[in-house]
NUGU-799135 format. One record per residue (C-alpha): residue in three letters; y, z, x. Coordinates in steps of 0.02 Angstrom, whole numbers, padded with zeros to 5 digits, always signed. Example, Ala and Ser with C-alpha at 12.3 -4.5 7.8 and 13.67 -1.06 7.14 Angstrom:
BEGIN
ALA-00225+00390+00615
SER-00053+00357+00684
***
This chain:
BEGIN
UNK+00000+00000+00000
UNK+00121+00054+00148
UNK+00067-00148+00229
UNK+00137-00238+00067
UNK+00305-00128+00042
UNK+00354-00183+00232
UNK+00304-00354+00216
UNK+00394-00371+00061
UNK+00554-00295+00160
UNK+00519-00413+00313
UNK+00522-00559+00195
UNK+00667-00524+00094
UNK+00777-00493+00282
UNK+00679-00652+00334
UNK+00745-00745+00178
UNK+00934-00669+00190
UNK+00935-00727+00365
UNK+00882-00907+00346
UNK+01018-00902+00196
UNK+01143-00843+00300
UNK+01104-00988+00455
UNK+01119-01098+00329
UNK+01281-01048+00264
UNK+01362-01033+00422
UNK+01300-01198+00462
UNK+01379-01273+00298
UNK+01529-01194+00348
UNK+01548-01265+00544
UNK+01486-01436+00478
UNK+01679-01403+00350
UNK+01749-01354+00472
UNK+01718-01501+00591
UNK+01758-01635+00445
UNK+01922-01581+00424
UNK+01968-01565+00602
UNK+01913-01716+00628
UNK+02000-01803+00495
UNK+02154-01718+00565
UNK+02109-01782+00729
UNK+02090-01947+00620
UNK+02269-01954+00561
UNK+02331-01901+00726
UNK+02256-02063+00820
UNK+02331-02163+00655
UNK+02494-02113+00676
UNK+02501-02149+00876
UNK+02469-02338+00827
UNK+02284-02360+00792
UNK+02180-02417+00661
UNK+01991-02376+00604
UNK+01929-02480+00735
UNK+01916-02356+00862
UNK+01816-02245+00745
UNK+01915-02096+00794
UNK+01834-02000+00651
UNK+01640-02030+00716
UNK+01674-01995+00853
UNK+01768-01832+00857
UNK+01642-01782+00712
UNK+01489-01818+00789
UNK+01556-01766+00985
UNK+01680-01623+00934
UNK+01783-01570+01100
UNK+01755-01740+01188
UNK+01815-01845+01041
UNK+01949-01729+01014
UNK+01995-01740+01200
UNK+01974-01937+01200
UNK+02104-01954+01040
UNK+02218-01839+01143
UNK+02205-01936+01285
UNK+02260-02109+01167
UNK+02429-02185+01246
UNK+02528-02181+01083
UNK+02555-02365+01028
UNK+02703-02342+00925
UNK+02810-02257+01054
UNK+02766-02388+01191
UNK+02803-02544+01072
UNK+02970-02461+01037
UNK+02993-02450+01232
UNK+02958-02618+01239
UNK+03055-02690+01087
UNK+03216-02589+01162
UNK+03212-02665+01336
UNK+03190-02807+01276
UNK+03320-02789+01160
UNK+03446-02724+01302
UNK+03385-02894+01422
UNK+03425-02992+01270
UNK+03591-02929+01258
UNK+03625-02897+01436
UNK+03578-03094+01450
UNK+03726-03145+01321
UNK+03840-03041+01390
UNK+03826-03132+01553
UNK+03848-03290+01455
UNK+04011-03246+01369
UNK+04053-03205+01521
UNK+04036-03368+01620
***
């Protein structure tokens, strides 16, 4: 009688103990969706589109893809850069025609 009251206990902490992995597993695998959609947005807004699969990759890596969409020269900034001194040789260019 004592062998059946302490496997009944032993299954009952065996049972609340695969619940609880199981939980805390649902709640990292949350956790790492929305991080990596944030990590998703932040590699749209430097310039890129899906292509690079920014979300797959810092879902299914974690710290490296979040390290690789860190590490993503932001697109926007450099097209501006771009755009601006081109802009200023443009102008700097009719300015020296007026000129003459």
């Amino acid at each position: 009688m004592y062998s059946t009251k302490v496997s009944e206990a032993a299954s009952g902490s065996i049972i609340l103990s695969v619940f609880l992995f199981f939980m805390m597993l649902a709640a990292i695998v949350v956790i790492n969706y929305i991080v990596a959609r944030k990590f998703e947005d932040i590699a749209f807004s430097k310039g890129y589109d899906s292509s690079i699969h920014s979300f797959a990759m810092c879902f299914w890596l974690g710290i490296i893809g979040y390290i690789y969409v860190a590490a993503l020269p932001d697109l926007k900034r450099s097209n501006n850069i771009n755009n601006s001194s081109v802009n200023e040789q443009k102008s700097h260019n009719l300015s020296q025609i007026k000129i003459k």
